[in-house]
C-alpha positions, 0 to 999 in steps of 0.5 A: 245517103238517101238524099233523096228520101231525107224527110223520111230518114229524118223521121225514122232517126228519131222514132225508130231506134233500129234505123238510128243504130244502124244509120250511126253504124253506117256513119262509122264504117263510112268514116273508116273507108274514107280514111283507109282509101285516103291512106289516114289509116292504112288498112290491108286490101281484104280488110278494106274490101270487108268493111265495105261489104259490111257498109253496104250490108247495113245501107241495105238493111237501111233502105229495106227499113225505109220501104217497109216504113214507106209501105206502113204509111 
C-alpha cells in the first residue's frame, strides 16, 4: 500500500497519530481478508465482502491524509 509514496507514509507513521491508527487498523483488516480468502478463517461471503469495504474505507481516509499532508508542504 503507497509504495509509491513511502517517504511520506514513513513520515506521517511517526508524526501523525491519526494516520498510524488508521494504517495499524488497515494492517488488521488486510491480514483478516488474506486468511478468509485463503480458507485460515473461514467467513461467510457478506462477512468477507463488508470487511473489504471497511479495508478500503480506511485506505481511503488513508490516502485523503496524504494529500492533504502532501498540500500543507
Amino acid at each position: 500500500m503507497f509504495e509509491n509514496h513511502r517517504e511520506q507514509m514513513e513520515v506521517l507513521l511517526k508524526e501523525n497519530e491519526e494516520f498510524r491508527r488508521l494504517y495499524n487498523h488497515h494492517q488488521q483488516l488486510e491480514k483478516r481478508v488474506i486468511a478468509a480468502e485463503n480458507g485460515t478463517a473461514p467467513m461467510e461471503d457478506l462477512a468477507l465482502n463488508q470487511l473489504k469495504r471497511e479495508k478500503l474505507k480506511t485506505k481511503d481516509h488513508l490516502t485523503r491524509l496524504m494529500e492533504q499532508h502532501q498540500a500543507a508542504a
